[in-house]
N, C-alpha and C positions, 0 to 999 in steps of 0.2 A: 695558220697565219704564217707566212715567210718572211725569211729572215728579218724575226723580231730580235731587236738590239740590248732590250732591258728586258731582265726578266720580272713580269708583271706578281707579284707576290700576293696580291687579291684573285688572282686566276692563276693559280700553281696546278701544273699536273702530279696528281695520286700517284703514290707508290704501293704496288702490288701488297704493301703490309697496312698501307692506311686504309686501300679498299676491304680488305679484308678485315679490321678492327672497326670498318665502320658501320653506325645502325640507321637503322631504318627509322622512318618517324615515328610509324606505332610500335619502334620500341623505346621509345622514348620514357621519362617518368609523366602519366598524364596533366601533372602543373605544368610542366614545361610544353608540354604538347599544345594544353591550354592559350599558355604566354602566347608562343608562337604562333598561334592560328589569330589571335587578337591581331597581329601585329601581320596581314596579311593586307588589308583594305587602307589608306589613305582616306584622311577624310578629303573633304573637297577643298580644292584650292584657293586661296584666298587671294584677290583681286588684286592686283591685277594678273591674269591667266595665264602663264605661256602652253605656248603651242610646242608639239614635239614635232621635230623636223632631223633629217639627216643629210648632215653637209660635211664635204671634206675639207680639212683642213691638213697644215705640213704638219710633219712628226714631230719636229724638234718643237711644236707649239703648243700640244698636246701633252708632252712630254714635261713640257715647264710646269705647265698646270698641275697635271695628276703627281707631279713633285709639293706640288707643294701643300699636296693635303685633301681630306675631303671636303666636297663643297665647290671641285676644282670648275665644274660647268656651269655652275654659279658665278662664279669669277672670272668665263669667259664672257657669258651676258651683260657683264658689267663692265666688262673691257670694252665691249662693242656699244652700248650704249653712250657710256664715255664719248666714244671714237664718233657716234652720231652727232653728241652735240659741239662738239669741238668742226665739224666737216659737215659740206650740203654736197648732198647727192646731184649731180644734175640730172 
């Protein structure tokens, strides 16, 4: 990625002492293993569906968002939803 401006703290690069302190899944404890592999599948999504799409958007827009927490793309759907009923497309 170039010249990113914030450093992103959910996507941090490993330091040579964390790669090496770090384990693999099967060495995990097998409950935890368990947990985790439960938590692998979504059930199905509850009505109404969205669609996943890739759109660009500015930084500083993104940036507001994922400031303010998770849930951040949820709260842009809802901005733009908003933004539908308040505006007509022509």
């Amino acid at each position: 990625m170039k010249n990113k401006s914030k450093i992103d703290n959910d996507n941090f690069e490993w330091s040579a002492e964390e790669l090496k302190r770090s384990k693999t899944f099967k060495d995990l404890p097998e409950s935890l293993q368990t947990k985790l592999a439960s938590r692998k599948h979504r059930g199905a999504q509850v009505l109404p569906t969205k669609v996943s799409t890739t759109i660009r958007l500015s930084s500083d827009v993104i940036e507001a968002f994922k400031a303010s927490g998770s849930g951040w793309q949820t709260r842009i759907d809802l901005a733009l939803q908003e933004w539908l009923r308040e505006h007509t497309l022509a």
